[in-house]
SERO-4910 file (N, C-alpha, C, O; in steps of 0.05 Angstrom, whole numbers):
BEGIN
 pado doro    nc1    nc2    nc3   cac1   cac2   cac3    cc1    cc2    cc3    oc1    oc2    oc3
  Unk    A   2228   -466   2545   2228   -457   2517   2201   -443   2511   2180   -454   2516
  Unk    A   2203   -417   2502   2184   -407   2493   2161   -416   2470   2166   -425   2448
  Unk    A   2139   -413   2482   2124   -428   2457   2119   -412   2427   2117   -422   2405
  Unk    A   2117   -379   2436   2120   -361   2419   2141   -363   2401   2159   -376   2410
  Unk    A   2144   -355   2380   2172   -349   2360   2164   -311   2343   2147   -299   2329
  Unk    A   2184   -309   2355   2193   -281   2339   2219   -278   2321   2241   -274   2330
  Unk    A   2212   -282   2295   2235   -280   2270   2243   -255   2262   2221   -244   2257
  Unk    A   2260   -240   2258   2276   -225   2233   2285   -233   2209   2308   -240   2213
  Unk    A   2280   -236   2181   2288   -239   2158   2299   -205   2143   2285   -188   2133
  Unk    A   2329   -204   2147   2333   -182   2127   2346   -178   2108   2368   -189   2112
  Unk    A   2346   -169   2089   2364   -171   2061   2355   -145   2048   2340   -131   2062
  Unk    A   2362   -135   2019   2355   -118   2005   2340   -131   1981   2348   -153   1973
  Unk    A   2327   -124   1974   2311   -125   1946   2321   -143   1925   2339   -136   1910
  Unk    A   2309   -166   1923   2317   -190   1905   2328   -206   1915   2338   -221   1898
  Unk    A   2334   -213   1943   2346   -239   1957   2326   -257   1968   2330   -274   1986
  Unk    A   2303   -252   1955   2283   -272   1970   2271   -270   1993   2257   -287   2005
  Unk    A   2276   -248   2000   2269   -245   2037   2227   -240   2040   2212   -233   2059
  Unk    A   2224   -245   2019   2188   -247   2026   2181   -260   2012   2156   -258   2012
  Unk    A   2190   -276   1995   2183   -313   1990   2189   -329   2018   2173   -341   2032
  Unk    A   2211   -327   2021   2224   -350   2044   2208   -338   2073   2201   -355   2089
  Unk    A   2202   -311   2079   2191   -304   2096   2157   -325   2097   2145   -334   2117
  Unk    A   2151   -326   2069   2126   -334   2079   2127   -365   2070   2106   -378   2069
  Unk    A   2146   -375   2065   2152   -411   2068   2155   -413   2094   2144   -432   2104
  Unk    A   2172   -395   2113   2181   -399   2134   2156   -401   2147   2152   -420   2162
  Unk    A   2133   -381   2145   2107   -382   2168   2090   -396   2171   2076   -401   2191
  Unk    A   2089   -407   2138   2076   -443   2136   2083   -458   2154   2069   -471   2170
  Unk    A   2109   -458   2152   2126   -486   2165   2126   -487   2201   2128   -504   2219
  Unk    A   2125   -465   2199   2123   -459   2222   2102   -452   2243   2101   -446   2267
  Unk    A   2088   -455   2226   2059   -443   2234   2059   -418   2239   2047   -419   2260
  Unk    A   2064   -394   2235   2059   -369   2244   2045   -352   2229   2052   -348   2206
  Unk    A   2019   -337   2242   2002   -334   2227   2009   -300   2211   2004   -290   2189
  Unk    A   2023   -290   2235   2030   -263   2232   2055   -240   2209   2070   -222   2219
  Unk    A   2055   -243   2192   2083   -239   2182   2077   -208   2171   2059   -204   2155
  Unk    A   2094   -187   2179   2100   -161   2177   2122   -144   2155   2143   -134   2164
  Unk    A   2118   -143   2139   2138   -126   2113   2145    -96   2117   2126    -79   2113
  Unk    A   2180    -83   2127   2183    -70   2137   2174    -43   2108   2173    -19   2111
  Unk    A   2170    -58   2085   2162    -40   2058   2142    -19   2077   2148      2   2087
  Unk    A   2115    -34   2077   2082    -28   2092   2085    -15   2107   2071      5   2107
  Unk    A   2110    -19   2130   2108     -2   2160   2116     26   2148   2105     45   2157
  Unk    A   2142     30   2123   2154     61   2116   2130     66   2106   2130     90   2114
  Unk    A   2097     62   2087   2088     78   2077   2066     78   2094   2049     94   2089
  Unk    A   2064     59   2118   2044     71   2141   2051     92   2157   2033    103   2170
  Unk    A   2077    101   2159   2095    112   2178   2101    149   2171   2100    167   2188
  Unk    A   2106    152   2135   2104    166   2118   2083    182   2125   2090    202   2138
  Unk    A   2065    181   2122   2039    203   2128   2042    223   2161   2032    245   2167
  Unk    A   2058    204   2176   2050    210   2201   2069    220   2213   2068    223   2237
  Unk    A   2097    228   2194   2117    251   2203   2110    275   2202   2097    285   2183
  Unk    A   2121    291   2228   2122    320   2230   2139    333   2229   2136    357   2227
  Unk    A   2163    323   2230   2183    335   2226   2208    336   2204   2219    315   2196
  Unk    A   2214    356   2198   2225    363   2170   2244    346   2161   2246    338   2137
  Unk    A   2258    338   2181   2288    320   2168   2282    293   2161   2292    278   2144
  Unk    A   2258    291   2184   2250    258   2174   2230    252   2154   2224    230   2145
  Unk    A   2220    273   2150   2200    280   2121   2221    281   2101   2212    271   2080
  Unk    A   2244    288   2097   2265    291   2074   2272    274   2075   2275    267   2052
  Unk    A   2280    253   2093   2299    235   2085   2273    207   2079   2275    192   2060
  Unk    A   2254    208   2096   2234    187   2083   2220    192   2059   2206    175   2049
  Unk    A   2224    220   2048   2210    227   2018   2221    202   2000   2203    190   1988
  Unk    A   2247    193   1997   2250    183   1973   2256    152   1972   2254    141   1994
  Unk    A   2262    141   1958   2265    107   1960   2290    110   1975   2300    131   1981
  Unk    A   2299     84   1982   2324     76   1999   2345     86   1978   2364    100   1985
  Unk    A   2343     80   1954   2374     82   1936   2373    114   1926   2393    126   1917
  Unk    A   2354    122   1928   2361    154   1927   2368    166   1952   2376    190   1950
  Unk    A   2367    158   1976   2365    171   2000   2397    188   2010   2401    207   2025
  Unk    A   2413    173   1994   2441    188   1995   2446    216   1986   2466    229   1992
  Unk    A   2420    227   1966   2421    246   1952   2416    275   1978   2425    297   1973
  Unk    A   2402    270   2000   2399    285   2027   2430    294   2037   2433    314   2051
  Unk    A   2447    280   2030   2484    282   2045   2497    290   2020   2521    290   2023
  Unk    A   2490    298   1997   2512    304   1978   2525    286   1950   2511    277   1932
  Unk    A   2546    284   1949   2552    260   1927   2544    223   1919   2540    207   1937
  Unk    A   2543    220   1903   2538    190   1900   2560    174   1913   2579    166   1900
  Unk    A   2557    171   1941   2594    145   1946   2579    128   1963   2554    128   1964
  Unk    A   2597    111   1979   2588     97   1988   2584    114   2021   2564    113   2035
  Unk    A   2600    123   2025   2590    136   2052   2564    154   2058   2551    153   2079
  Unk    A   2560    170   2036   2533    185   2038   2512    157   2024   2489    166   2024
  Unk    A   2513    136   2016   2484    112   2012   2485    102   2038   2463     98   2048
  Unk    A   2508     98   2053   2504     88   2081   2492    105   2109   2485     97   2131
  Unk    A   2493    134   2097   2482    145   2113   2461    159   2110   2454    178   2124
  Unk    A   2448    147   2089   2414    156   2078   2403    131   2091   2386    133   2109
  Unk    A   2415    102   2081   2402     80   2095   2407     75   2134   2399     58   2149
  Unk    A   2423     98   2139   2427     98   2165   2402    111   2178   2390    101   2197
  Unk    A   2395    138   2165   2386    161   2162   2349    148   2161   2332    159   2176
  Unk    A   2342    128   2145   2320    123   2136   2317    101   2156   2300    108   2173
  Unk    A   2327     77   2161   2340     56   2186   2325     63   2211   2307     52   2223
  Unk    A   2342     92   2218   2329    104   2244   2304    104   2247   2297     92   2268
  Unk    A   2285    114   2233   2265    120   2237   2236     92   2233   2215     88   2244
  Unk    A   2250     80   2214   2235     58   2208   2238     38   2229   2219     24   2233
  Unk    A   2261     34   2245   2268     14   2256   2260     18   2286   2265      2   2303
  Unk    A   2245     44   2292   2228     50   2322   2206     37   2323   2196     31   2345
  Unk    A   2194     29   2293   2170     14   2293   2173    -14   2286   2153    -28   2290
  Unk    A   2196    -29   2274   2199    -52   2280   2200    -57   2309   2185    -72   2322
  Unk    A   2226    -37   2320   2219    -46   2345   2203    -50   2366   2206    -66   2384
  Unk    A   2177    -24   2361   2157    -25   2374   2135    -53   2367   2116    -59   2382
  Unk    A   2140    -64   2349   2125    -93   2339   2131   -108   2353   2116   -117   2370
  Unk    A   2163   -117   2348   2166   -144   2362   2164   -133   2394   2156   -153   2407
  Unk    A   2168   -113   2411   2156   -103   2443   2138   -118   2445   2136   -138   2459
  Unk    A   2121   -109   2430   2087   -121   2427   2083   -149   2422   2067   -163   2435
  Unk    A   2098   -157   2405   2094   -182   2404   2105   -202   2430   2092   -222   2438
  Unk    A   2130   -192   2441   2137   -212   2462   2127   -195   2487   2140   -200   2507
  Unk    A   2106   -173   2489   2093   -174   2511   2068   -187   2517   2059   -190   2540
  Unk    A   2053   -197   2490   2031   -218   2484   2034   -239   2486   2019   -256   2497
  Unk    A   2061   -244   2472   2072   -277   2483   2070   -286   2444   2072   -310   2440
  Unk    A   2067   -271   2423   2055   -276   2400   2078   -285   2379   2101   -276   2381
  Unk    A   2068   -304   2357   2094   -313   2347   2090   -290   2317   2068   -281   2309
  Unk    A   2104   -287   2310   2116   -254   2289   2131   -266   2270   2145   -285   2278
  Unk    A   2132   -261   2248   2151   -252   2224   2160   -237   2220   2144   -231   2202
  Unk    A   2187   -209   2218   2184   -189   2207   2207   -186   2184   2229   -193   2192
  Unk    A   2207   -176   2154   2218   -181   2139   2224   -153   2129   2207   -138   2118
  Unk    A   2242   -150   2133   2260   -118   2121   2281   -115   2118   2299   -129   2129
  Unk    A   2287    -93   2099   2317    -80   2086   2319    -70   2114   2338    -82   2125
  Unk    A   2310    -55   2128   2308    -32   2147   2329    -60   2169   2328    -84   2174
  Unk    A   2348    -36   2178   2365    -47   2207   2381    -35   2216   2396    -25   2199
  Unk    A   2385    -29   2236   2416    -24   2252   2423    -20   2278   2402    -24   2291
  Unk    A   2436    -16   2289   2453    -33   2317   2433    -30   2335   2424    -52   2342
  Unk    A   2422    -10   2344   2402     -5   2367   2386    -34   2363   2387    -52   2380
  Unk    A   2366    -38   2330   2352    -61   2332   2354    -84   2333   2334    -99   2336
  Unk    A   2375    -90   2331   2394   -117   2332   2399   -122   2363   2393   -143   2374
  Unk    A   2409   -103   2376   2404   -108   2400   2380   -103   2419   2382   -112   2442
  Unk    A   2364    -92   2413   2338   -104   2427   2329   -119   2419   2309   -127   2432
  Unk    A   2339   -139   2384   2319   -159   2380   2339   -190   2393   2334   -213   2387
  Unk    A   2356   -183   2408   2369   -201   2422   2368   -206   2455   2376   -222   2471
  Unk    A   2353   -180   2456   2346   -178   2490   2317   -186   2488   2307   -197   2508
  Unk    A   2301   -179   2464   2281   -195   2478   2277   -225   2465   2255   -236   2467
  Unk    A   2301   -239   2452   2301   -266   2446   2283   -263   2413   2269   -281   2404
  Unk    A   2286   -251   2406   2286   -251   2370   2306   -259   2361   2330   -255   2366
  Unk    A   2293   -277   2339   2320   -300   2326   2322   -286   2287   2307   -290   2267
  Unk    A   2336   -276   2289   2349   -255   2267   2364   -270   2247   2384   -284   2251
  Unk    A   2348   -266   2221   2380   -276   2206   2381   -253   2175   2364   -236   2169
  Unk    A   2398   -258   2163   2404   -243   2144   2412   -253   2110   2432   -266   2102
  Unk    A   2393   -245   2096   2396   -259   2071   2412   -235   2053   2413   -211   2059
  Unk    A   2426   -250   2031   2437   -237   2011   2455   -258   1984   2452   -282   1981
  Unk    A   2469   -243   1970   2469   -263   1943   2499   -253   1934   2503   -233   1920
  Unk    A   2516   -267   1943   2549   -255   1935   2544   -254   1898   2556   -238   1885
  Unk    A   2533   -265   1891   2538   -260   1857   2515   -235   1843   2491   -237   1842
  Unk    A   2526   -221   1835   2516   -191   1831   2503   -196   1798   2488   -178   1789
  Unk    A   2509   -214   1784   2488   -222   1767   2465   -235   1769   2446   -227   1756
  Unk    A   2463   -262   1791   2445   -274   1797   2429   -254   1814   2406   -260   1814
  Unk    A   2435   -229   1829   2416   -216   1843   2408   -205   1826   2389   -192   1835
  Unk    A   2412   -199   1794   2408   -178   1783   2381   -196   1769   2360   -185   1762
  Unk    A   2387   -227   1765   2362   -245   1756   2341   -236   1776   2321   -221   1772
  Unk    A   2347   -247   1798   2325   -242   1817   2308   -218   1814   2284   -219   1808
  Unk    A   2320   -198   1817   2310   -171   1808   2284   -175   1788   2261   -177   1794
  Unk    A   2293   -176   1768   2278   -185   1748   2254   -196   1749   2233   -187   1739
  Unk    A   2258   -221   1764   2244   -246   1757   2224   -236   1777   2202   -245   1774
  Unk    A   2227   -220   1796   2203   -225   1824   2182   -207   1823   2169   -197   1841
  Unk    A   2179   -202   1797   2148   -189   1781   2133   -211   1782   2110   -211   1789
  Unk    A   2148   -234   1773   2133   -260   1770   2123   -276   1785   2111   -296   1778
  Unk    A   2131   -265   1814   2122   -288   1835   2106   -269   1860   2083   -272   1868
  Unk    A   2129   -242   1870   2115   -232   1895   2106   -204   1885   2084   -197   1895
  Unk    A   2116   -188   1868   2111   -161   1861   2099   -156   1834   2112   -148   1815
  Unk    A   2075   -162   1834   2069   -164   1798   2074   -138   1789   2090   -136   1770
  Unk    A   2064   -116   1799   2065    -92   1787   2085    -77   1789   2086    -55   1778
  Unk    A   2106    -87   1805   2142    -72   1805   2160    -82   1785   2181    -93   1791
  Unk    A   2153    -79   1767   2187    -86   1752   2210    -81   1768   2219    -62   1780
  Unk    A   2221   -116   1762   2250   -109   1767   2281    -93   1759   2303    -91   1770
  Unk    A   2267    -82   1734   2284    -72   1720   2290    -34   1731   2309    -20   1726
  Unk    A   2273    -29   1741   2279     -6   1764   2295     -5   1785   2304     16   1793
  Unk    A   2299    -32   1796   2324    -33   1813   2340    -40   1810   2359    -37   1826
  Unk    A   2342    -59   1781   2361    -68   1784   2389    -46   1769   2413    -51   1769
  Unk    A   2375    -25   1760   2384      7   1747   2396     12   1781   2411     32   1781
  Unk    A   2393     -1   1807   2401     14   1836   2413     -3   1847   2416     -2   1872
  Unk    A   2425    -25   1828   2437    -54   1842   2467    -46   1861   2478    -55   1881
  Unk    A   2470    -32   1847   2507    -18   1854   2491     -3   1884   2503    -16   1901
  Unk    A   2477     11   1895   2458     26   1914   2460     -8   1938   2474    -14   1957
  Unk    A   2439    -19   1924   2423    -35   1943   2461    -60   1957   2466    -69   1979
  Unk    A   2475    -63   1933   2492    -80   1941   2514    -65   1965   2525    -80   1981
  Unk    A   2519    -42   1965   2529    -31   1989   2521    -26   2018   2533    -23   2040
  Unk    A   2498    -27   2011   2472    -35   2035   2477    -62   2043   2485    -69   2065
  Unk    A   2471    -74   2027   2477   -105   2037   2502   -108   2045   2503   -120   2066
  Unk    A   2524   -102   2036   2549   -110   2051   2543    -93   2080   2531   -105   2098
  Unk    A   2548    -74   2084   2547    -53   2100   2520    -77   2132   2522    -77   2156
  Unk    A   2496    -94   2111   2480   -109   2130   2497   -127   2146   2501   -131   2170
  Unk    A   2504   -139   2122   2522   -163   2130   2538   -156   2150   2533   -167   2171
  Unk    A   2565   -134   2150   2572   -134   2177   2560   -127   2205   2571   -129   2227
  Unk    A   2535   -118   2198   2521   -113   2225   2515   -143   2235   2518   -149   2259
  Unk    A   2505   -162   2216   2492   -174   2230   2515   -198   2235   2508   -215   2252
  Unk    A   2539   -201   2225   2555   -218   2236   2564   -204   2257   2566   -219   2276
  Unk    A   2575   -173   2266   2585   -168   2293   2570   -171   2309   2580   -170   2331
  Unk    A   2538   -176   2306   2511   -184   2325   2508   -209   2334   2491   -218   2350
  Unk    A   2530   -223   2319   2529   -258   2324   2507   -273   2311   2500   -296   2314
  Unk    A   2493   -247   2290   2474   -264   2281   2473   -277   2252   2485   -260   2239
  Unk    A   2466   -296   2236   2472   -323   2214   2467   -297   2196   2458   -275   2201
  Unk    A   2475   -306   2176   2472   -296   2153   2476   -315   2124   2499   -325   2121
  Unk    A   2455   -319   2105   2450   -340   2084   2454   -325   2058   2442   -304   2052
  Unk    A   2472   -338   2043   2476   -337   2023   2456   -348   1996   2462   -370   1986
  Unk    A   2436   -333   1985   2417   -345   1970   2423   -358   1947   2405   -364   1931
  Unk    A   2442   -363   1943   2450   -368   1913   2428   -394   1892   2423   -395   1868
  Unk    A   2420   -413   1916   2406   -431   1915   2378   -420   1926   2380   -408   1947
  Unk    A   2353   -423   1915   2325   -413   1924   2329   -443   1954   2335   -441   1978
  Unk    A   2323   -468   1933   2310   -492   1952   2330   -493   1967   2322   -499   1990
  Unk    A   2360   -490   1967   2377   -493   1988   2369   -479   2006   2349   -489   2017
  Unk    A   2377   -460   2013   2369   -429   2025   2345   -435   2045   2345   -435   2070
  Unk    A   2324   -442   2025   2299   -451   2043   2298   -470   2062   2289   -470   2085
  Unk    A   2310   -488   2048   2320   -512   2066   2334   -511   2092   2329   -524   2112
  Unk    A   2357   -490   2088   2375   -488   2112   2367   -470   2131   2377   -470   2153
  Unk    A   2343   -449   2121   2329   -433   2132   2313   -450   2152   2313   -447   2176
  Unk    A   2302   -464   2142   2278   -477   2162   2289   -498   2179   2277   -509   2197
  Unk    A   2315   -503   2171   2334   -524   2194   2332   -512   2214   2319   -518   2234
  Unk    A   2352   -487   2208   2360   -470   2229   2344   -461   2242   2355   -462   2264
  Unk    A   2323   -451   2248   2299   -450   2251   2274   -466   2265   2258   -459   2283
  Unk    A   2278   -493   2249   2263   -510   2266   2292   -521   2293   2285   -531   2315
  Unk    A   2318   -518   2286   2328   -533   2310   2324   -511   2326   2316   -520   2347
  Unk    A   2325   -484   2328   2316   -465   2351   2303   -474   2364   2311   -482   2385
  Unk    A   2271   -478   2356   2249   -483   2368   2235   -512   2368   2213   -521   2363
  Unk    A   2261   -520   2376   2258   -554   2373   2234   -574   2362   2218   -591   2369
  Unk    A   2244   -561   2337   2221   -572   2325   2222   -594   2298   2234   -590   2277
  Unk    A   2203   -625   2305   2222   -635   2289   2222   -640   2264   2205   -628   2251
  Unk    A   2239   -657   2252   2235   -656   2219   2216   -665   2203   2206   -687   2208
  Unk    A   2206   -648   2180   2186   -657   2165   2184   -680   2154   2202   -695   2147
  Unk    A   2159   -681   2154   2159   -712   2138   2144   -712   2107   2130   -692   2103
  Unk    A   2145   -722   2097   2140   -726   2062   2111   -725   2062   2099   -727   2040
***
């Protein structure tokens, strides 16, 4: 058993995926935890080329606007479109990390098939958050000025909820044809809870104590 741990947490915007990311690194001890937000505006400066300068110019829920009409096929292929490029440097992280031997966090909207399957060849344990009730995500939205994003109102995305929730379905089947879990947030302390089960039984690790 590896002593290292390398995690994936992914969801869209308001499912909790960088609260629970950093309950998870407590619990776990990991000192390292990476936000795939940071890597698009480290990444941003350092394109040269035109298409990927256009399609990274704008947030994820406008990115459909590069393919033409508002549907669901041109938002899937802005987040396909934006995915690509962001997800060369996830993957170049976790490389790095399981060629150090180093235990990682990484928490992002950003995904698709290529990274899913190298984060299974090199033994990255992936899971996928989201919130079947489209009002309670719309609370969340809201509310996470108050805890992780002081200066983002939620009320800007949640104007992109219809955007971000086709993304999320569209995650969800990636990451169930990947064989990998996927959590329903509906509950914060649940969620957390079953997060760090699943999680600590990976890395046989045992249960907390009071």
């Amino acid at each position: 058993m590896q002593e290292y741990k390398m995690i994936f947490i992914g969801g869209v915007p308001g499912v909790g995926k960088t609260s629970l990311s950093g309950i998870l690194s407590k619990k776990l001890g990991i000192d390292l935890v990476l936000s795939g937000d940071y890597l698009r505006e480290f990444i941003r400066p350092l394109l040269k080329d035109q298409e990927s300068i256009k399609l990274l110019s704008t947030s994820v829920y406008d990115s459909w606007k590069a393919f033409g009409d508002k549907n669901r096929d041109n938002i899937i292929k802005g987040f396909e479109g934006q995915s690509k490029i962001i997800c060369e440097g996830l993957a170049a992280a976790f490389s790095r990390a399981h060629k150090n031997g180093e235990s990682l966090i990484i928490e992002s909207l950003y995904v698709n098939k290529d990274l899913l399957s190298l984060m299974k060849s090199l033994g990255v344990n992936a899971s996928y958050l989201y919130i079947s009730d489209q009002g309670i995500h719309a609370k969340r939205l809201n509310e996470r000025g108050l805890y992780t994003h002081f200066k983002s109102p939620g009320d800007r995305l949640v104007a992109q909820l219809d955007v971000y929730r086709e993304i999320m379905g569209y995650s969800v089947e990636l990451f169930k044809n990947a064989g990998f879990p996927i959590f329903d947030n509906m509950s914060f302390a649940d969620t957390s809870d079953s997060l760090y089960k699943h999680y600590a039984s990976i890395y046989s690790i045992g249960k907390e104590t009071d």
